[in-house]
N, C-alpha and C positions, 0 to 999 in steps of 0.2 A: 435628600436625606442620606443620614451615612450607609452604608451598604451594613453594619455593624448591627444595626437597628432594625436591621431587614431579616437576618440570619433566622432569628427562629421561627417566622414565620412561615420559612422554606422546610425547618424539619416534620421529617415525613417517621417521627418517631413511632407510629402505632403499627405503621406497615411494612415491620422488618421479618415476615414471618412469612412473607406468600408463597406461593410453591409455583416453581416453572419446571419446566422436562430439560432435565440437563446431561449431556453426554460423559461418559467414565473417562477422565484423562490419565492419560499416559506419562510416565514419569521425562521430567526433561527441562535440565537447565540449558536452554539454546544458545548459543554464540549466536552472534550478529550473520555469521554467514552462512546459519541455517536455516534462517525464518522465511527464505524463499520453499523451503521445502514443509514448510506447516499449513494448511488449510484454518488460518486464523478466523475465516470470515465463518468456515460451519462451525467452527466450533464458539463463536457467538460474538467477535470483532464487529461492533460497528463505523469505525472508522477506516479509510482506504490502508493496506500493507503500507505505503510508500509515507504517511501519514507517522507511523509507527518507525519507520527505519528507511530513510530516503538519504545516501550514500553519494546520492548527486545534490541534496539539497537539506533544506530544514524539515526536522521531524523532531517526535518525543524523545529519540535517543539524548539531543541536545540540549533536555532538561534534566538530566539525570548527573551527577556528579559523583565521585568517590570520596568520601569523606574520612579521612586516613583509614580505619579499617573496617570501615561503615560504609551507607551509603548516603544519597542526599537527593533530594531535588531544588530546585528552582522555582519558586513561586511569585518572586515579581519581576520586573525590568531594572531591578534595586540591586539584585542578589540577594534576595532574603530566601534563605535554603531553612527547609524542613529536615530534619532527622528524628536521631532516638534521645531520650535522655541519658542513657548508659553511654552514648555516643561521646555524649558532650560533659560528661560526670566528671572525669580525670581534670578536665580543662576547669569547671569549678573548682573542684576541689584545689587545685592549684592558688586560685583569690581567695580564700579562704580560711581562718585562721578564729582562733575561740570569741575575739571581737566582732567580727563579718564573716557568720557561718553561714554563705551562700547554699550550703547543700543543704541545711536544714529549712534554711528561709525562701532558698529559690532566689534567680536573678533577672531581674528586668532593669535593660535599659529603654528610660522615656525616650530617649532622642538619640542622634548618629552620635554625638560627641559621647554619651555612656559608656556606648559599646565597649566591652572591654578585649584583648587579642587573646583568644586562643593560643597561648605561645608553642611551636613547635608542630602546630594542625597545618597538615598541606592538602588540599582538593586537589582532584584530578577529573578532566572533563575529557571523555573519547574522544579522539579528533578522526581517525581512521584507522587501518589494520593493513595490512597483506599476508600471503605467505610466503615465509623464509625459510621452510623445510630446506631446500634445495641449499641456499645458501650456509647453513647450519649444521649440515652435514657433510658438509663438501671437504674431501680428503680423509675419511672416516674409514671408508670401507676396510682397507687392509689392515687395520691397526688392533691391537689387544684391546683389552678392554678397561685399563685404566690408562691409556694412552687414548681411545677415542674419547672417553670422557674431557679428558683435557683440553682435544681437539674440540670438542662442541663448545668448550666451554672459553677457547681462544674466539671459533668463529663468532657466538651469540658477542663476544668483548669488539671484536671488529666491526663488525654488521651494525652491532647499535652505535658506536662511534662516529660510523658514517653516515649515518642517522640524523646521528644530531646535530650532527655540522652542518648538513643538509637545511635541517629545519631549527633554527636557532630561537623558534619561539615555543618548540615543543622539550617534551621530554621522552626519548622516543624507548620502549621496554621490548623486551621479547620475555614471549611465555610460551612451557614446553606446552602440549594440546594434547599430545601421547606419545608414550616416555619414549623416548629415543628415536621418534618416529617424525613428531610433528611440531612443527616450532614457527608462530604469528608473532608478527612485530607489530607494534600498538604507538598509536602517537597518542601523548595528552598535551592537553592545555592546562597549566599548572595555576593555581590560585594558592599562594605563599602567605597574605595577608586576610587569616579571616577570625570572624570577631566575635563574640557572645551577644546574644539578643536577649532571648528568653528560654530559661531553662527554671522548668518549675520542681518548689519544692519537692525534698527525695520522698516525703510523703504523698506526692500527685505521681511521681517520675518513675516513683522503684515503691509504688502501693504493695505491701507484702511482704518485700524482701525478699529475702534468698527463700522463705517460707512458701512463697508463690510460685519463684523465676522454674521456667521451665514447667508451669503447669496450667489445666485449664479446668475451671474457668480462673479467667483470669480479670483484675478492674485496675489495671494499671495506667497512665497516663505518660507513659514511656515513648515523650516526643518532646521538643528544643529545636530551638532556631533561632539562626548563626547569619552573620551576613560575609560576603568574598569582597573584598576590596583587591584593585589595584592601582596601577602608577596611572598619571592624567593624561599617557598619549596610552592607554591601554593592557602595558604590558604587564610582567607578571612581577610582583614587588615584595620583598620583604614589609614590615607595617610600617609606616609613615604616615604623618597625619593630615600628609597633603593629598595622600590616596584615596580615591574617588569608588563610591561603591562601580562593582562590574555588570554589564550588562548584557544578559546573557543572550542567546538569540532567539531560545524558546524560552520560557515557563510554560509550569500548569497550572490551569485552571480549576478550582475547588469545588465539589457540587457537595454542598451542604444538606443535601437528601440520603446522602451513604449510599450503601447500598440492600438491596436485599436477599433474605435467601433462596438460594439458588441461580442469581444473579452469576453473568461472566466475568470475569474480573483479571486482570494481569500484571505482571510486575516484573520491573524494571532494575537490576541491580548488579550486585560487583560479588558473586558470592565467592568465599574465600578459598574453601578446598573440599571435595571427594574423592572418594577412593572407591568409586564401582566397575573401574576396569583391574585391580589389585588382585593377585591369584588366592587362593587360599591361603598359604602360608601368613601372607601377611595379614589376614583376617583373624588368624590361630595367634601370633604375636600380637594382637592390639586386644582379642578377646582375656586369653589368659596373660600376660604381660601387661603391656602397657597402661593400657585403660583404669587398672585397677591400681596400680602404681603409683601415677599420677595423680589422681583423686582421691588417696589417702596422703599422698604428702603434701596436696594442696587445702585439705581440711587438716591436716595439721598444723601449719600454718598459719590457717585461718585463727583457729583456736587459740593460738599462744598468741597474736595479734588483738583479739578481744580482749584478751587476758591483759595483755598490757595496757589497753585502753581503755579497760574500765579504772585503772589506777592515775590515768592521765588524758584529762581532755582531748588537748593537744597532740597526743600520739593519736589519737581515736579520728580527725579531721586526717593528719599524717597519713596514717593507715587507708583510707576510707577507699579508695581508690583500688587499692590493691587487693584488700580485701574482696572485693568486690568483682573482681578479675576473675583471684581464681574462686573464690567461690559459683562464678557461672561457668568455669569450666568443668570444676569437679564435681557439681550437679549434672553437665551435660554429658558427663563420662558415665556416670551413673549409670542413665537414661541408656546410654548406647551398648552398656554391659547388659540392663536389661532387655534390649532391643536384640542382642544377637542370642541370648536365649528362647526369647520366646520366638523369633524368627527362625532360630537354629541355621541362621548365613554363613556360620562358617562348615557346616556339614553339608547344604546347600552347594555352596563352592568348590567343596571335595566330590560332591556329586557330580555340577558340571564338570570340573575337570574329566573324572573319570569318563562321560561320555565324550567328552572330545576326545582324550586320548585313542578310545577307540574309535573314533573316526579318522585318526592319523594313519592309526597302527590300519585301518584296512583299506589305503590307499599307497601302493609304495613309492612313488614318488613325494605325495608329503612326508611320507614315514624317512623316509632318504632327509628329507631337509627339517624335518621337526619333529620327528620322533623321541629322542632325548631332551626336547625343550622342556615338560613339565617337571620329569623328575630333577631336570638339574635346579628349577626353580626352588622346589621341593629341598634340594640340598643347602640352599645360599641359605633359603632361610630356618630350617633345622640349626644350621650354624650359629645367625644370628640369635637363633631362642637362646643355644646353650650357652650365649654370654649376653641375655638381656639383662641380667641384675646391674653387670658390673658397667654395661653400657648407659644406661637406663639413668643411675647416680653418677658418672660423668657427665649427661645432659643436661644435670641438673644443679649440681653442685655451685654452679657460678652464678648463676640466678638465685640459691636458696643465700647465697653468703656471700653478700658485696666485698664485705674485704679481702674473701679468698679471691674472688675476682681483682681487684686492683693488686695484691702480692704477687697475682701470673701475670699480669700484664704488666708491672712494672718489672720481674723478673727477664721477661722477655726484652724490654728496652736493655737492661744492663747487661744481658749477654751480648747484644748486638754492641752496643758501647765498649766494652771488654775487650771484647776480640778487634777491634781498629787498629789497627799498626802504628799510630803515632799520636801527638799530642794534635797534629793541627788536622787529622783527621775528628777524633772527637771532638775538638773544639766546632766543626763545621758539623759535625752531625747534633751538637747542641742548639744551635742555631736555627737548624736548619726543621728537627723535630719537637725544638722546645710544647708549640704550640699542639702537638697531637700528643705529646704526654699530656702533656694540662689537658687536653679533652679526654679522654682516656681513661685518667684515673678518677677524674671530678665526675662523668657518668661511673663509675662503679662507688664512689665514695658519696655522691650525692644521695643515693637508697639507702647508704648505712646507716644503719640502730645497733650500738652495741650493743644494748641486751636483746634484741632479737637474734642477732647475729651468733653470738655464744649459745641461747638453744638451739639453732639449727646446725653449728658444727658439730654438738654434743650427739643431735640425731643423727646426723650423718655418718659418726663417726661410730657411732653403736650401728649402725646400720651396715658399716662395709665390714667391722671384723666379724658379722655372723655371716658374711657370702662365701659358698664351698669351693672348692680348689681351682673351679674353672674360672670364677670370676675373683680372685684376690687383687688387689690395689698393693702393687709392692713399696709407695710412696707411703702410703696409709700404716702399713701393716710396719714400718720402720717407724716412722710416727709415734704410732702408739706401743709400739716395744714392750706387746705383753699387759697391756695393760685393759683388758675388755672390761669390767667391773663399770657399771653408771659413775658412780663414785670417783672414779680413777679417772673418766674419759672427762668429767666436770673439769677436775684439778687440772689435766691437763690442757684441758682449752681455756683454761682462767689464765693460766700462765703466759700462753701464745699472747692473748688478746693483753695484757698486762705489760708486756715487752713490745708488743710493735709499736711502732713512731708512726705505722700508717693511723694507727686510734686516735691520732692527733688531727685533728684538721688543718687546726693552726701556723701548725711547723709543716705540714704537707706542703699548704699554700705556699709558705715562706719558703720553703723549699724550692719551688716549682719556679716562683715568680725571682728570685734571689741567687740560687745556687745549686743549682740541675744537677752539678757535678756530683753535689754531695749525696744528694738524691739516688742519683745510678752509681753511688758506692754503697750506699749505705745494705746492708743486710740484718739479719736476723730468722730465727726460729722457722716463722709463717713461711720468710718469702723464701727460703730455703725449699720447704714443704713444697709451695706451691710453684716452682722451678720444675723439681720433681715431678710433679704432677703434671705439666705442663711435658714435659718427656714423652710420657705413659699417653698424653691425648695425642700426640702425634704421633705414637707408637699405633694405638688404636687405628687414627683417621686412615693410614696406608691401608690396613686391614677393611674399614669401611669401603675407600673407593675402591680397591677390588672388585668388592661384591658388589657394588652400587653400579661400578663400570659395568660388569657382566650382565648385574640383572635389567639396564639400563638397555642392553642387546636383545637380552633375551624376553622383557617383556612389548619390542617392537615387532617382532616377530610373535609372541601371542598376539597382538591385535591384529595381525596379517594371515595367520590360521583360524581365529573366532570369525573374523570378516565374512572367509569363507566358508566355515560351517555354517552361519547362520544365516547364510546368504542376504548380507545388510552392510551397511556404514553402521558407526557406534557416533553418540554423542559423546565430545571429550569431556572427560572430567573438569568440573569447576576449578578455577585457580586465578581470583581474585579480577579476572576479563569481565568484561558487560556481557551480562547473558538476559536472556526472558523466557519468563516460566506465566503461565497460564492456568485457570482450570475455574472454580466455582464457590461460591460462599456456602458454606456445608459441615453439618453436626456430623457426629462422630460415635460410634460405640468403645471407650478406651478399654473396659473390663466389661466382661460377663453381668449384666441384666442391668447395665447404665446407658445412658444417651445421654452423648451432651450438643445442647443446642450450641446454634452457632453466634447469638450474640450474648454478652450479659449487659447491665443496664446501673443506673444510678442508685436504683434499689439494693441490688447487691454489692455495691461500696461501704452502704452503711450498715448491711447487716455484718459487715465483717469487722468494721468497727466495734461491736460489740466487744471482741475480743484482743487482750493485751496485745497480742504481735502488732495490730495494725494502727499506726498512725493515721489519724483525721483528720486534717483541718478545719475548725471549728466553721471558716466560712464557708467549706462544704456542707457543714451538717446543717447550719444554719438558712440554708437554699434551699436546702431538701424539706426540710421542716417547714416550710414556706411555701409547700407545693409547688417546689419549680422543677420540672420535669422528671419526675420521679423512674420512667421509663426513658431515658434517654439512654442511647446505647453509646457502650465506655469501650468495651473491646467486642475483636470480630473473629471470627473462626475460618477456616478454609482449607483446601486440596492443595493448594501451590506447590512445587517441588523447592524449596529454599533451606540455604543451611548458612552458616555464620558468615556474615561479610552483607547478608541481603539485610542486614539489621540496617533501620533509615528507610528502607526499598518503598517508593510509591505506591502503594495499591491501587489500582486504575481501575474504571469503569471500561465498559466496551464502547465507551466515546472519548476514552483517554483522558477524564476528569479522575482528579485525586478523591479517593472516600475513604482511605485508611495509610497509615502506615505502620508498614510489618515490624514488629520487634521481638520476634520469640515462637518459639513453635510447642506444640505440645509434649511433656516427658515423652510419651510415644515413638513420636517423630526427630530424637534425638540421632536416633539410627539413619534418617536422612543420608549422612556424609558416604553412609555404605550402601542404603539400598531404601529406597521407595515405593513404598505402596498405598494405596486407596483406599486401604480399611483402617491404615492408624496413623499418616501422614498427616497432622495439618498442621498448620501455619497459624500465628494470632497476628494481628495488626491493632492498632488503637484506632475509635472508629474517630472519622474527622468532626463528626455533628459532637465528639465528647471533646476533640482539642480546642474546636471554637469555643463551645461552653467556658472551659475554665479561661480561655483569653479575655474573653469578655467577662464572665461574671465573676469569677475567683481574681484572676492577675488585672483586671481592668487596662487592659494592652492593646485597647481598640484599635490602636496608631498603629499595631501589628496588623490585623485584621484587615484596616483599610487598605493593606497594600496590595491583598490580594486579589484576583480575578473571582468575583463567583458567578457558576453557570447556573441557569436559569432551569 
């Protein structure tokens, strides 16, 4: 009988509620070479440590994959990998178009031959690590501090080079561990060719929207699966259709039971970045700067993005993607603005410091070697605040407007073209770079919308002449010659975008492909501007690596003074490495006289349905209406310590069977990336007993189902 036909027999849907004694976990994304120092088995691991992370042989690490900036596992012998729908979102939206709107319909393929490629998605599978501190710093000591930067940054260039010559099936990375201090080289096994399976509609995938994302309870269906193909003697392949799926050396196996709560539970991932060894200062800059910055200009965006696409289908699928980007960042900026309020982390911060300091100041031999450490940190970034504005829209500017992006970078090729001494010098540097202009400017020109493009110069440009004398734009403020008035700064960004040849696709391409020469002569208005501008960024960056150099000194030496005050090692901050995090499936008090449980169910799908924001797919309602499981649990709550990157992340039982995966944490626990706590930390995952459900009775993708292992 199929195993398909077996599934609901095994769910244990009534008994998601029981109560065990579960220990308070401690905050803590692991690296692989600290899980010798966890007591995994008290805190409720049923399977062997070596089981989990065996360096000399196969374990769970080896079903775990990086799914570009997600993560993934393994579930058959096939390469059929699980992740997130948001994961795999951008990659539909790509095959999609007002005739085959996969994001609204969902995409399944019946057979290998369906599959469609992912174009541009690359996996990465851990293959091993060492450290390279040693090697990475070597030659450092006596040097300034924008000269040792350089140096770390020649040795990490060297180190990995011979890396990879070494191992020419890997891809071999070095990641800093802690900042100027510590530095692991990482081999992956690369998977180039992977493909679309089943990614269900954005109604099952992104239940809510942005109305939901980042809150709980949550009934999202925010999971897709992908399969990794490579070449037939195994190696790692661009797509071809003689490519054979890969076969991993582990998979997991699926326990269609979930889990329950209070249940141990752990997981497996690639998280992307924290900052809890970061001194105050830079807690004060992302509290009052950044955070708030970024999350207004990315809901503006958003905004004139709708705008557009309600007036056009076709931009609206275009859009969809992007949209959808930042809007989960500018939600989770939110979350982390309100996270250091109510935590008050950045006074917190200034509090530790101040005890440490006085633990320097009353020992004089650290007082001799770090006595002035905090306050100069104190200065770098003082500095940095009084020019965030003008920093801040520099960051930004090339991302908000493709075209200003391809007018700098084409400016930059014709200065270098320019200055050649002769005709047969150019002639060979046309030649020679024809093929990285054409990539170059067709990634900046490929995102372009001229009307989006024209509002966001408009706000940029009404944005930099209100910045006070510290942060003026002297390319800008020539630019616009007096002209701050809304009205004035339209007119004259109509003009720009009206006069340049780059608004042309047409004559670009034929440019590019025909007559390069004329290309890197040709000017005007914009690429003038953005010349300019292009000055001023490397004016700035010296000013950056300065301070970046120093504090890059000086915050290795705080973790060398905290060490010893708190008489401990620190776990390093997350940055995108395999880490495991641990803890329990567990409700949550988010506000004063609320509880929320830790699972919700099919029931609360459709009471949400009631209401306009929420699309339903009618053969959901129609199941439900039918009495088919009306408690089946849809999403799962939890403790885990996880921040952006662990999206896809396996949620494991303590037999190292899959019962969820994590896609989102609670508004709460947005604060995460800075700081972790047990009272408003948690995690959601989608539970597995609700991904099977819609495989089998929504998508009818049994063929999916069959491929996996289920435990018993």
């Amino acid at each position: 009988m199929k195993k398909s036909l077996l599934l609901f027999s095994l769910f244990a849907v009534g008994s998601v509620l029981t109560s065990h004694t579960t220990q308070k976990q401690e905050e803590g994304m692991f690296p692989l070479s600290e899980l010798k120092n966890i007591d995994v088995k008290k805190a409720g691991l049923k399977i062997t440590p070596q089981e989990l992370y065996n360096p000399s042989g196969t374990s769970l690490i080896d079903a775990i994959v990086r799914v570009g900036g997600c993560t993934g596992s393994f579930l058959s012998n096939e390469g059929l990998i699980v992740t997130n729908h948001h994961c795999a979102f951008s990659y539909v939206q790509a095959i999609s178009d007002v005739k085959n709107d996969y994001i609204k319909l969902g995409f399944l393929a019946q057979n290998r031959q369906q599959e469609v490629p992912a174009k541009g998605l690359v996996c990465k599978i851990t293959s091993s690590y060492k450290d390279v501190s040693v090697d990475v710093l070597s030659g450092t000591q006596d040097l300034d501090a924008v000269s040792r930067l350089k140096k770390i940054a020649d040795n990490i260039k060297v180190v990995t080079l011979k890396e990879n010559e070494s191992n020419p099936g890997l891809q071999c990375e070095i990641s800093e561990m802690f900042t100027g201090k510590t530095y692991v080289l990482f081999r992956y096994k690369l998977l180039k060719d992977v493909r679309l399976v089943y990614v269900p509609p954005v109604s099952i995938g992104a239940y809510g929207g942005e109305l939901d994302n980042w809150v709980w309870p949550r009934h999202s269906g925010d999971f897709a699966f992908l399969r990794a193909y490579v070449a037939p003697d195994g190696s790692a392949a661009e797509y071809n259709d003689k490519n054979v799926p890969y076969k991993p050396v582990k998979y997991l196996n699926v326990n269609p039971k979930g889990a329950n709560e209070n249940d141990f539970i752990f997981v497996l991932g690639y998280p992307g970045r924290t900052y809890r060894h970061q001194p105050a200062g830079f807690y004060e800059y992302h509290e009052n700067y950044f955070l708030g910055y970024i999350s207004n200009l990315f809901d503006w965006q958003i905004n004139q993005m709708e705008q557009l696409g309600k007036k056009d289908y076709a931009l609206s699928i275009k859009y969809a993607a992007r949209i959808k980007s930042l809007a989960n960042t500018a939600k989770n900026f939110k979350g982390k603005l309100q996270g250091f309020k109510r935590a008050d982390l950045s006074a917190k911060k200034r509090e530790e410091e101040k005890q440490l300091q006085q633990y320097i100041d009353a020992n004089n031999s650290l007082k001799s070697k770090y006595g002035n450490l905090i306050p100069r940190v104190n200065e770098l970034y003082s500095d940095l605040m009084k020019y965030a504005n003008r920093n801040m829209w520099l960051d930004q500017i090339y991302s908000v407007s493709p075209l200003v992006q391809a007018s700098a970078t084409l400016s930059n090729y014709k200065l270098i073209y320019q200055r050649l001494p002769n005709e047969t010098a150019k002639k060979e540097f046309l030649t020679s770079q024809r093929a990285n202009i054409k990539k170059d400017l067709s990634k900046s020109l490929g995102r372009y919308d001229v009307n989006l493009d024209k509002l966001a110069m408009v706000k940029m440009f009404s944005d930099a002449v209100s910045f006070n004398s510290n942060n003026m734009l002297p390319s800008v403020n020539k630019l616009i010659n007096g002209r701050t008035s809304l009205s004035e700064i339209e007119s004259l960004v109509e003009g720009l975008y009206s006069k340049s040849k780059l608004n042309n696709n047409k004559e670009v391409n034929d440019w590019m492909e025909n007559d390069l020469a004329s290309l890197l002569s040709y000017n005007d208005e914009l690429i003038n501007f953005a010349g300019e501008l292009n000055e001023e960024v490397m004016k700035f960056d010296i000013e950056d690596q300065k301070r970046d150099g120093e504090l890059s000194q000086l915050m290795a030496s705080l973790v060398e003074v905290k060490q010893q005050w708190k008489q401990r090692s620190f776990i390093p901050d997350a940055n995108s490495t395999l880490r495991f995090t641990y803890g329990y499936v567990k409700g949550y008090s988010p506000n004063d006289g609320l509880y929320a449980k830790p699972y919700t169910t099919l029931k609360g799908v459709i009471e949400k349905s009631d209401t306009a924001e929420y699309q339903l797919l009618d053969a959901i309602r129609e199941l439900y209406a039918a009495g088919d499981l009306g408690d089946l649990p849809v999403n799962i709550l939890y403790n885990l310590d996880t921040t952006g990157g662990n999206s896809g992340s396996p949620v494991m039982n303590a037999k190292g069977q899959l019962i969820a995966i994590n896609f989102d944490r609670a508004f709460t626990a947005t604060i995460n990336d800075y700081a972790w706590n047990e009272t408003y930390s948690r995690s959601v995952g989608v539970d597995i007993r609700y991904v099977l459900w819609v495989l089998q009775k929504v998508a009818k993708a049994n063929h999916v189902i069959n491929e996996m292992t289920m435990a018993k």
